[in-house]
ZAMILUM-208769 format. One record per residue (C-alpha): residue number from 1; x, y, z. Coordinates in steps of 0.25 Angstrom, whole numbers. Layout:
residues N
(atom NUM, (X, Y, Z))
...
END
This chain:
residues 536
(atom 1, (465, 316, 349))
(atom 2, (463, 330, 345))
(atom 3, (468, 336, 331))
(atom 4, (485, 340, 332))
(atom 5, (483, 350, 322))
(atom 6, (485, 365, 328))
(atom 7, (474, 376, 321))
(atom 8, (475, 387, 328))
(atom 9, (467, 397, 319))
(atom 10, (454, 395, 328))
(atom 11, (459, 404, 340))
(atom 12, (445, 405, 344))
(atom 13, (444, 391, 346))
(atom 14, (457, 388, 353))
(atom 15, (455, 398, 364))
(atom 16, (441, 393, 366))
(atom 17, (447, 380, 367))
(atom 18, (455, 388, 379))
(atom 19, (446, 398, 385))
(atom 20, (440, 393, 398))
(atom 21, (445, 378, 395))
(atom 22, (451, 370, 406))
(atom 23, (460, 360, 404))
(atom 24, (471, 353, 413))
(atom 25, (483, 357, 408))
(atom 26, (486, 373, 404))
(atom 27, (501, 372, 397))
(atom 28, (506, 385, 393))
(atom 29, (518, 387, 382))
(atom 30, (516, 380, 369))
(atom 31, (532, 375, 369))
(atom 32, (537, 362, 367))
(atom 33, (535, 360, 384))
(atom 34, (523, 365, 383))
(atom 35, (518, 357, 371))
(atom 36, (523, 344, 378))
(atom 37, (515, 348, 390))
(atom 38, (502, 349, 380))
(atom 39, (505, 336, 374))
(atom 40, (509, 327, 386))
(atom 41, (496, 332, 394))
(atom 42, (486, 331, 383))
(atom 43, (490, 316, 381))
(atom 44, (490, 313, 393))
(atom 45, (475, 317, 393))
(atom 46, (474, 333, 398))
(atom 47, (467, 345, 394))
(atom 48, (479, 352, 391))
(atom 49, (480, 367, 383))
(atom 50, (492, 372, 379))
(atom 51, (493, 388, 377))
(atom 52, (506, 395, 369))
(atom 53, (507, 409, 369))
(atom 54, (513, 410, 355))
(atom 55, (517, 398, 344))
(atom 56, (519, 385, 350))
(atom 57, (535, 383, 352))
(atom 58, (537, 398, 350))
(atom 59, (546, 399, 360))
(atom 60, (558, 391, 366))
(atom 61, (552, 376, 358))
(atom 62, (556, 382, 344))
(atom 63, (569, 388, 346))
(atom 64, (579, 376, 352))
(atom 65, (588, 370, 346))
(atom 66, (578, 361, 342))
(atom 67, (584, 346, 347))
(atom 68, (580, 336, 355))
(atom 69, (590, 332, 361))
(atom 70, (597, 323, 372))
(atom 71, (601, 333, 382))
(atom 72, (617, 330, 380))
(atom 73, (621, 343, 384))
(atom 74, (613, 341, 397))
(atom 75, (624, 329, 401))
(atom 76, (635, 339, 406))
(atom 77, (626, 346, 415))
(atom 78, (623, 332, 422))
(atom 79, (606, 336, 418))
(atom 80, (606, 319, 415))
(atom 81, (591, 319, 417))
(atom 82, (589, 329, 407))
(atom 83, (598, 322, 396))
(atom 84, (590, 310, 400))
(atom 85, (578, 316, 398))
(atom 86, (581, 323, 384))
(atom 87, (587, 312, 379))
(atom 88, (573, 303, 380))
(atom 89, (566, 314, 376))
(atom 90, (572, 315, 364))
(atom 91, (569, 302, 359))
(atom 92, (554, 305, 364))
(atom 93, (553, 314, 355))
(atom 94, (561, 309, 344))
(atom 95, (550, 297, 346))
(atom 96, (536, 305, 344))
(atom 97, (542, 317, 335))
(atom 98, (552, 311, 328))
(atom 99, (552, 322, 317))
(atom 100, (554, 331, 327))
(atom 101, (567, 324, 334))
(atom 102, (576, 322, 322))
(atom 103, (589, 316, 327))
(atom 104, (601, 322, 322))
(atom 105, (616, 319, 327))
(atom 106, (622, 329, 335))
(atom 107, (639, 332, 332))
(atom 108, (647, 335, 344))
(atom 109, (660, 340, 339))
(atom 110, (672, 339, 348))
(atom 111, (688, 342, 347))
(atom 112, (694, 331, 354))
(atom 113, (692, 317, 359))
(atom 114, (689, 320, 372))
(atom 115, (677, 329, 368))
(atom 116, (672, 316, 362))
(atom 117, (674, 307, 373))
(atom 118, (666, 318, 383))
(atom 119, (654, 318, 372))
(atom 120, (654, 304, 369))
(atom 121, (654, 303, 385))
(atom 122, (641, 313, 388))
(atom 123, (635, 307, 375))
(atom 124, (636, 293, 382))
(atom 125, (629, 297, 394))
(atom 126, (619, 304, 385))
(atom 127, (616, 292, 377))
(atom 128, (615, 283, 389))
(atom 129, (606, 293, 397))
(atom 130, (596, 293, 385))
(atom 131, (596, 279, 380))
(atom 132, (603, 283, 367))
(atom 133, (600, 270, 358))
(atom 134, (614, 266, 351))
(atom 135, (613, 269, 339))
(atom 136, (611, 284, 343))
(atom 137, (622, 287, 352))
(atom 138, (634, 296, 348))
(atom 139, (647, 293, 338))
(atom 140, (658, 299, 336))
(atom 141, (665, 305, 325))
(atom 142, (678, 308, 321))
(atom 143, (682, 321, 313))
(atom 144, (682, 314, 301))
(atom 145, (667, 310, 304))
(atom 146, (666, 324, 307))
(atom 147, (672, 329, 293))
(atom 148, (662, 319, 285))
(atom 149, (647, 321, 294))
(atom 150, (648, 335, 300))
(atom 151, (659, 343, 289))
(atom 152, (656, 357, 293))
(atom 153, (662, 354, 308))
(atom 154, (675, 359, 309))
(atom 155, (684, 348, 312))
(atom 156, (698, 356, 315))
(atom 157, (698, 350, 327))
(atom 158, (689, 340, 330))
(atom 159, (689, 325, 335))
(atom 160, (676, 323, 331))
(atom 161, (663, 322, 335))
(atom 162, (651, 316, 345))
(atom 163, (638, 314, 338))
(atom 164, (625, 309, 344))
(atom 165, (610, 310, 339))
(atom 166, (601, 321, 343))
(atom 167, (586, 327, 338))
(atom 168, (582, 339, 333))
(atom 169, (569, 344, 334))
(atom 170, (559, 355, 327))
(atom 171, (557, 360, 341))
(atom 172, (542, 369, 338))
(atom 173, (540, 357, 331))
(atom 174, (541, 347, 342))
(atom 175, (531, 358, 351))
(atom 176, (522, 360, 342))
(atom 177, (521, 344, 339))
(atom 178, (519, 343, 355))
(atom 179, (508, 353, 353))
(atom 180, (500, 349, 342))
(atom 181, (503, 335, 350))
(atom 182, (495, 340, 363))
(atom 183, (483, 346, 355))
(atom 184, (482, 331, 350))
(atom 185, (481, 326, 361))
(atom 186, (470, 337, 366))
(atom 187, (477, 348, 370))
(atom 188, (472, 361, 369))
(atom 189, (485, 371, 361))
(atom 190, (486, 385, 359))
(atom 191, (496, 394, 352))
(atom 192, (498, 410, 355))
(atom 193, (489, 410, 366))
(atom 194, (499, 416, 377))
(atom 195, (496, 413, 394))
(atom 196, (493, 428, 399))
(atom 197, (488, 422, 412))
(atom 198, (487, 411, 421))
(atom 199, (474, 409, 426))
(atom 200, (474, 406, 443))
(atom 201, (464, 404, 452))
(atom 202, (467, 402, 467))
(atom 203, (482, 402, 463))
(atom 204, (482, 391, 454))
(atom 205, (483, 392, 439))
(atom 206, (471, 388, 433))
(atom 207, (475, 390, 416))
(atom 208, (478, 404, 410))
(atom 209, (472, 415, 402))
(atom 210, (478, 414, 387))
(atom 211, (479, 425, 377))
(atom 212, (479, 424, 363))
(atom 213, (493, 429, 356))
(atom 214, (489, 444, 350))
(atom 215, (494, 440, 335))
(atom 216, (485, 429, 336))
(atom 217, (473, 434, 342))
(atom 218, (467, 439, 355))
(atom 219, (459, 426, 362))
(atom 220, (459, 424, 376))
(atom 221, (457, 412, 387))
(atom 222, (456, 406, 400))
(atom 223, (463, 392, 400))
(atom 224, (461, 384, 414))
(atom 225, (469, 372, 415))
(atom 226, (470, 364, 430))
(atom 227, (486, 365, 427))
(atom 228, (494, 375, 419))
(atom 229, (509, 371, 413))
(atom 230, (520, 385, 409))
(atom 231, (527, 379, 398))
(atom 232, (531, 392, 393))
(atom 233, (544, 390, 389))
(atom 234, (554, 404, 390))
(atom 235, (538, 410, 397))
(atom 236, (539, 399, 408))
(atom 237, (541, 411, 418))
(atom 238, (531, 421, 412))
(atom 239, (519, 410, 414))
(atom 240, (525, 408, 429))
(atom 241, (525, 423, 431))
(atom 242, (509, 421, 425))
(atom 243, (505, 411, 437))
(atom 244, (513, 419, 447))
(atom 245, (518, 432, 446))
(atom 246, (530, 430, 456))
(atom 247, (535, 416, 450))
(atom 248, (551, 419, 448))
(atom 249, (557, 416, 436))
(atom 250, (561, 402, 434))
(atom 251, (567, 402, 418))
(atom 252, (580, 407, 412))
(atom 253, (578, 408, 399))
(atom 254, (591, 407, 385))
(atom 255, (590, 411, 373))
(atom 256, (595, 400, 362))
(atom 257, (598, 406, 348))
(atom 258, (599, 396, 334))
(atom 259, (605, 400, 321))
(atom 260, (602, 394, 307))
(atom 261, (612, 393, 295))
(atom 262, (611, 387, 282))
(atom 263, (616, 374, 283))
(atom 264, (625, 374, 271))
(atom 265, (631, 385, 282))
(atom 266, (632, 377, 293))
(atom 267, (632, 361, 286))
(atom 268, (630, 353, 298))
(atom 269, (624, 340, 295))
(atom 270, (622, 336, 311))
(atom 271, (619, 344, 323))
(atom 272, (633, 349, 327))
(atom 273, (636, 353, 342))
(atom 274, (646, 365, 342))
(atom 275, (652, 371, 354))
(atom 276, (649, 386, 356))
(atom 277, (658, 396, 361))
(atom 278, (653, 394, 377))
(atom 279, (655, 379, 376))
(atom 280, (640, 376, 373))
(atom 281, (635, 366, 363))
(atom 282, (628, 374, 351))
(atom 283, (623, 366, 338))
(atom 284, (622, 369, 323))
(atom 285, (610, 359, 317))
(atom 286, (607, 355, 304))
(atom 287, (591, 359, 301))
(atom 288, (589, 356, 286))
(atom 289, (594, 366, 278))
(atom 290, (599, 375, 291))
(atom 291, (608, 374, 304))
(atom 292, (606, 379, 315))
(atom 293, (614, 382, 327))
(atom 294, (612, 384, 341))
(atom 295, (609, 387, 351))
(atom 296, (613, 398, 360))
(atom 297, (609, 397, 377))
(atom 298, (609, 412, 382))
(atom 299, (600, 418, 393))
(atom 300, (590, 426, 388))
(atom 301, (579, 437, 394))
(atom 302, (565, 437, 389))
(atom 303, (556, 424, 383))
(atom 304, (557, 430, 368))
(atom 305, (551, 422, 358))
(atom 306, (561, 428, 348))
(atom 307, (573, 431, 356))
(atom 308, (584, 438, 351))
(atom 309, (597, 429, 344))
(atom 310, (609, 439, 349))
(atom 311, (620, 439, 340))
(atom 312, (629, 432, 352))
(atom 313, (621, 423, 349))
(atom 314, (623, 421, 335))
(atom 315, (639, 421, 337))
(atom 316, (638, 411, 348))
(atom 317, (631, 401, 338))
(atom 318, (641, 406, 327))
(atom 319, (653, 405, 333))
(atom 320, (651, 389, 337))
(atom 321, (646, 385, 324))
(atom 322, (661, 393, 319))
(atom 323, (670, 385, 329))
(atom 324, (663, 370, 325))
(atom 325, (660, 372, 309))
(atom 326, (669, 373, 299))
(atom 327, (660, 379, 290))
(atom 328, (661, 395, 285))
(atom 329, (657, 402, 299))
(atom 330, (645, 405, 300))
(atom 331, (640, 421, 302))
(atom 332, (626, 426, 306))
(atom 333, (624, 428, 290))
(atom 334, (623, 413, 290))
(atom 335, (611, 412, 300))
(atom 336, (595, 412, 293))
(atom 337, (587, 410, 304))
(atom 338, (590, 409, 319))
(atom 339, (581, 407, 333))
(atom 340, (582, 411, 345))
(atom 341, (573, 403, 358))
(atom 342, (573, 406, 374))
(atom 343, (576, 395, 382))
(atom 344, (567, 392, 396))
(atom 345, (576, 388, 405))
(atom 346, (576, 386, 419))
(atom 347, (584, 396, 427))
(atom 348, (596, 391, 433))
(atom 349, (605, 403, 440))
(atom 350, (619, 405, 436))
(atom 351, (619, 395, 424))
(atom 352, (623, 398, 410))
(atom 353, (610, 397, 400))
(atom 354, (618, 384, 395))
(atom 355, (618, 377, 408))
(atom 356, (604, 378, 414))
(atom 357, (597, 367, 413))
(atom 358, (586, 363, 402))
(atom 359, (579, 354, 413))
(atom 360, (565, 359, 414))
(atom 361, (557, 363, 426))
(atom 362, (543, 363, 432))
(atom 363, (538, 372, 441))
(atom 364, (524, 374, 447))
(atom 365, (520, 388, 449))
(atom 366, (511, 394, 461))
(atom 367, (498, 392, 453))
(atom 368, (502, 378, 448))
(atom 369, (508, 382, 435))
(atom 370, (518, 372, 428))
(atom 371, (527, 379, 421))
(atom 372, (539, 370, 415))
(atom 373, (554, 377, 410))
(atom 374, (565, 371, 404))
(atom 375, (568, 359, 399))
(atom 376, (572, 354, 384))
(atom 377, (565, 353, 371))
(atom 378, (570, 337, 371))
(atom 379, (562, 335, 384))
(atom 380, (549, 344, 381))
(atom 381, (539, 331, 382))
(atom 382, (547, 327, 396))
(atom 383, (545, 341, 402))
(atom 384, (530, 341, 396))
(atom 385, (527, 327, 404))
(atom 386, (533, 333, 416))
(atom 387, (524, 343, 416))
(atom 388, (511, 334, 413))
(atom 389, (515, 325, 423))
(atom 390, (514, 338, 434))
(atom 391, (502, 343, 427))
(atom 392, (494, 331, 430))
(atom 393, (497, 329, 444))
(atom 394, (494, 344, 444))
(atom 395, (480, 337, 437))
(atom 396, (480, 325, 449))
(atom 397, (479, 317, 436))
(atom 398, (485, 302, 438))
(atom 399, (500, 304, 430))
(atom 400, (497, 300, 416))
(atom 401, (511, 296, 407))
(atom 402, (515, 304, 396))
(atom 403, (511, 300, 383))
(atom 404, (520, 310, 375))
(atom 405, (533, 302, 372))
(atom 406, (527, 291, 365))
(atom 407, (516, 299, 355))
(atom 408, (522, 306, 343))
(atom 409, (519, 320, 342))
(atom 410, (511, 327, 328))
(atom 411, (521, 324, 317))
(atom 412, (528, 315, 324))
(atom 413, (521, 302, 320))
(atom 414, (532, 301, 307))
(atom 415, (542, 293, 303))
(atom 416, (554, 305, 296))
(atom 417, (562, 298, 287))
(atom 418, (549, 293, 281))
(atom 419, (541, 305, 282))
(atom 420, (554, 312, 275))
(atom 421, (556, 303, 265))
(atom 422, (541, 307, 261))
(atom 423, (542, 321, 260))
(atom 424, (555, 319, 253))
(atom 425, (547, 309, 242))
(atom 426, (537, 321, 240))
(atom 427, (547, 330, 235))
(atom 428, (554, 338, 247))
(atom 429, (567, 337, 250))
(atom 430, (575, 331, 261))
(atom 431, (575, 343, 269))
(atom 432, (562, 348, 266))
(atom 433, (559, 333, 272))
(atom 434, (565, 334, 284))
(atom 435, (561, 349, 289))
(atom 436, (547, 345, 285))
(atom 437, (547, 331, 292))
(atom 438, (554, 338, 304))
(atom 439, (542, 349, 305))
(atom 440, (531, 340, 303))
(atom 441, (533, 325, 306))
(atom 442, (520, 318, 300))
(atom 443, (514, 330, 295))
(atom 444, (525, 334, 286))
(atom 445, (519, 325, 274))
(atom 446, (504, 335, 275))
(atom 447, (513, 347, 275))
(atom 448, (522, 343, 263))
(atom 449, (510, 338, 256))
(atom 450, (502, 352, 258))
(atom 451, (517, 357, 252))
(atom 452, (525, 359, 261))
(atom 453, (529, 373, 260))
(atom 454, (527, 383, 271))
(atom 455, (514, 385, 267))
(atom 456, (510, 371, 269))
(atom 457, (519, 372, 283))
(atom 458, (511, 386, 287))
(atom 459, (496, 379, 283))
(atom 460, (502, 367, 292))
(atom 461, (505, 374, 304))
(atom 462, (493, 383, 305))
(atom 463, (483, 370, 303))
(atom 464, (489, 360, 311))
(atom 465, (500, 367, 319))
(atom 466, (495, 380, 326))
(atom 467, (505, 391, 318))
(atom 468, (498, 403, 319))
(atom 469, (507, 414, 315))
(atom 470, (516, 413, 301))
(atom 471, (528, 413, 313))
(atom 472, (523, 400, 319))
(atom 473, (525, 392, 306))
(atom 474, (538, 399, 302))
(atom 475, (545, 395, 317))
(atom 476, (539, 386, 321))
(atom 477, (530, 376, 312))
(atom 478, (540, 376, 301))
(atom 479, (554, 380, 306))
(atom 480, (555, 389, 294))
(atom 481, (559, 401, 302))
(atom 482, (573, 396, 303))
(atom 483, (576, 383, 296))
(atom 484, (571, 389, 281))
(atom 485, (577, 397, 272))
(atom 486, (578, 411, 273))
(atom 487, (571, 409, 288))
(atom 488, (559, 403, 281))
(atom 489, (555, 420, 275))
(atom 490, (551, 412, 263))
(atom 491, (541, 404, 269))
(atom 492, (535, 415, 277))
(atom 493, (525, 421, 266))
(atom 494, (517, 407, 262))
(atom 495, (516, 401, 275))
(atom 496, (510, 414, 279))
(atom 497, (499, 413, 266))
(atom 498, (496, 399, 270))
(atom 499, (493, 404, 285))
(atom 500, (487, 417, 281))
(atom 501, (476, 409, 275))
(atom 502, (473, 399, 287))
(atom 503, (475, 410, 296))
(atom 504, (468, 420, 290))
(atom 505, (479, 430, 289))
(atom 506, (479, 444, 283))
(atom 507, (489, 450, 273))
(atom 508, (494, 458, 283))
(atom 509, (496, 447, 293))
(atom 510, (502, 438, 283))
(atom 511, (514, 449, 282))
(atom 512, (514, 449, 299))
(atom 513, (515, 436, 298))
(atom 514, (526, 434, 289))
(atom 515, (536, 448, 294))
(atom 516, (534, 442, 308))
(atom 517, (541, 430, 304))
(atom 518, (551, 438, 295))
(atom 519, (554, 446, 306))
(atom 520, (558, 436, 317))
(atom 521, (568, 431, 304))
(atom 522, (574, 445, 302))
(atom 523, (574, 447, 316))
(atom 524, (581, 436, 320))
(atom 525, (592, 435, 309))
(atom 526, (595, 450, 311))
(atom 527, (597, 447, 327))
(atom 528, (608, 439, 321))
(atom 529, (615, 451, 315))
(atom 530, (614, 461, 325))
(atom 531, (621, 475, 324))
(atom 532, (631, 473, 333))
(atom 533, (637, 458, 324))
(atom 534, (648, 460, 316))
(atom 535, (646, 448, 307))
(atom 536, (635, 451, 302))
END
């Protein structure tokens, strides 16, 4: 089995591992779908390569809402195979990562009796669709329960509330554990190399001509691969448009915003479920010092990795966390940090951004192309065996099972209470415990042993998890970007120092490094206080 740790400071090397190489899979987009795909195919014995055109989870699989969740909400649009699915999935995951599905009980307040009898009602069907052992099915509490567990609900007129277990996710986590997973199990990876074309002979696609991203370096090649997967997420289409010029559009995408508080400001000690002002289901989630609250579901134009959080946005998220807490009300002056992610979806005319359905589709292009849309975080490993399961009779291969829900992921082999309770003996504290056993799993003891600080974290990333710009570590690797004080600025100046000196980075583009990240902050907070506000 080859080496799970991600060094990507040999460019040279990685893109002679591609150029002119065959291989029988081609999967392109390094997202969590994209990830399982590598994963799932490399176990089950193929020559995979997997290409990303920037960071790996860069795009839609690091700004959800981070859950793995049942698919509750899916019940009233009568999608019972899709709860069924997400409801198994998540135990799958909470089985080979279990660092990275943390359970967590989900509150559903409600006004009157007859709201509770209508949740304990879908929460009934839920449990027995997906096998929901006894000792996890919902309860319910009265306002005085209320009162004592979750205070900062306004209870002026409520009758109680339905809770029932869920999991939260580190969701760049979760892909780049599937990725460092696939090269494990002999899978070729590669970051910030972006598809400029697929290569086609005789009509069929035969593997793609790759290009190195320009802040990283200026590499080429020529990857041949007997079947090629689009998991592109929001760039499904502009991979499809690559194979075909003519191939229609087949995504709509939404835009989903999140907005993070003190949570001294917002003192939840449970994931709360609020009713927004168009009826949706918005929530506020405790995150260790933070909470954050989302999400929003609006169509959006463009596949922006930093798409812009408008201030209807912001109100909209505001204004349902006013009409459920009783707490001080909450302003835009209480938000440090906030994301902002586009949604794949695929398109269904004349229904709202709510309504259309998270089911993903596969579709085979002129030239042979899979491209997969759609779907769920929860149900990433089930749509990457899907695809798999094409690709080797694409192969004429004799169907091999899956081997992905049974084999922990990297980090995943860890027992957390155990694993906390270790790093809380060595002298951190309990929250310093629980973010760094949540990021890491296993690999949290090296980390805190080499001082766990971000310059441990940076040093860690570059050597074993491929970051190769300060911005990767900050977003995605460490989560510092928005579940740290201050947006993480602090951290900012000796990460970079600790990856200067493994990347051999100038003065000069030691201070790039770090304005570019101080920059998406600025720009992101200031978005929230637009000219035209008047609370601000």
């Amino acid at each position: 089995m080859t080496s799970a740790s991600l060094d990507f400071r040999d460019r040279s090397r990685l893109f002679d591992a591609l150029d002119g190489q065959r291989f029988d899979l081609l999967i392109i987009g390094g997202g969590v779908t994209g990830a399982g795909v590598a994963r799932d195919a490399a176990m089950r014995g193929l020559s995979v390569v997997l290409v990303e055109a920037r960071d790996f989870a860069s795009g839609t699989s690091s700004r959800s809402s981070k859950m793995i969740h049942g698919g509750l909400r899916y019940l009233p649009q009568g999608d019972i195979a899709l709860v069924r699915e997400a409801a198994s999935e998540r135990k799958i995951v909470q089985a080979i990562a279990p660092h990275l599905a943390r359970q967590t009980p989900f509150v559903m307040p409600a006004r009157n009796q007859a709201s509770i009898a209508r949740l304990q009602a879908g929460l009934w069907t839920f449990e027995k669709l997906g096998g929901v052992p006894k000792d996890r099915r919902h309860q319910v509490w009265s306002p005085a329960e209320v009162a004592e567990r979750e205070p900062a609900i306004d209870r002026s007129d409520l009758a109680g509330a339905v809770v029932y277990p869920e999991y939260l996710t580190e969701d760049a986590r979760l892909t780049l554990a599937n990725v460092r997973s696939a090269q494990a199990a002999g899978a070729v990876v590669a970051s910030y190399a972006s598809v400029e074309e697929i290569l086609l002979e005789n009509g069929r696609a035969v593997g793609a001509r790759i290009v190195e991203a320009p802040e990283i370096g200026d590499r080429q090649a020529r990857v041949f691969a007997k079947v090629v997967v689009n998991a592109a997420g929001p760039w499904v289409d502009a991979l499809r448009a690559l194979e075909s010029g003519g191939a229609p559009s087949r995504l709509r995408l939404t835009k989903g915003i999140h907005l993070v508080v003190e949570r001294a400001r917002l003192p939840v000690n449970r994931t709360v479920i609020m009713t927004a002002s168009d009826r949706r289901s918005v929530f506020a989630v405790p995150k260790g010092a933070f909470t954050y609250i989302g999400t929003t579901d609006t169509f959006y134009e463009g596949a922006d990795y930093w798409p812009r959080i408008e201030p209807a946005d912001v109100d909209y998220l505001l204004a349902a966390c006013t009409a459920r807490f009783s707490t001080p009300t909450l302003s835009t002056r209480d938000v440090v940090s906030a994301w902002a992610g586009v949604r794949p979806l695929v398109a269904e005319e004349g229904k709202a951004a709510s309504d259309i359905s998270r089911r993903d589709e596969i579709w085979t292009g002129p030239g042979g192309v899979l491209s997969i849309a759609g779907g769920k975080l929860t149900a990433y490993r089930k749509m990457a065996e899907r695809i798999v399961d094409l690709a080797e009779a694409a192969l004429g291969r004799k169907p091999c099972k899956s081997k992905t829900a049974s084999a922990p992921l990297v980090g995943g082999d860890v027992d957390v209470e155990a694993a906390e309770a270790a790093l809380r003996a060595g002298g951190l504290t309990e929250l310093a415990a629980q973010r760094m056993v949540a990021l890491y799993g296993s690999e949290a003891s090296a980390i805190a042993d080499a001082g766990g600080d971000p310059a441990a974290e940076a040093r860690h990333a570059v050597l074993h998890e491929g970051a190769l710009t300060l911005e990767d570590w900050w977003v995605r690797r460490s989560g510092r970007a928005w579940f740290d004080r201050g947006g993480g600025m602090d951290a900012l100046a000796p990460a970079a120092a600790e990856m200067a000196g493994l990347l051999g980075w100038s003065a000069a583009q030691i201070a790039r490094q770090v304005e570019t990240c101080r920059k998406i902050h600025t720009d992101t907070l200031a978005s929230l206080t637009a000219p035209e506000r008047t609370d601000a």
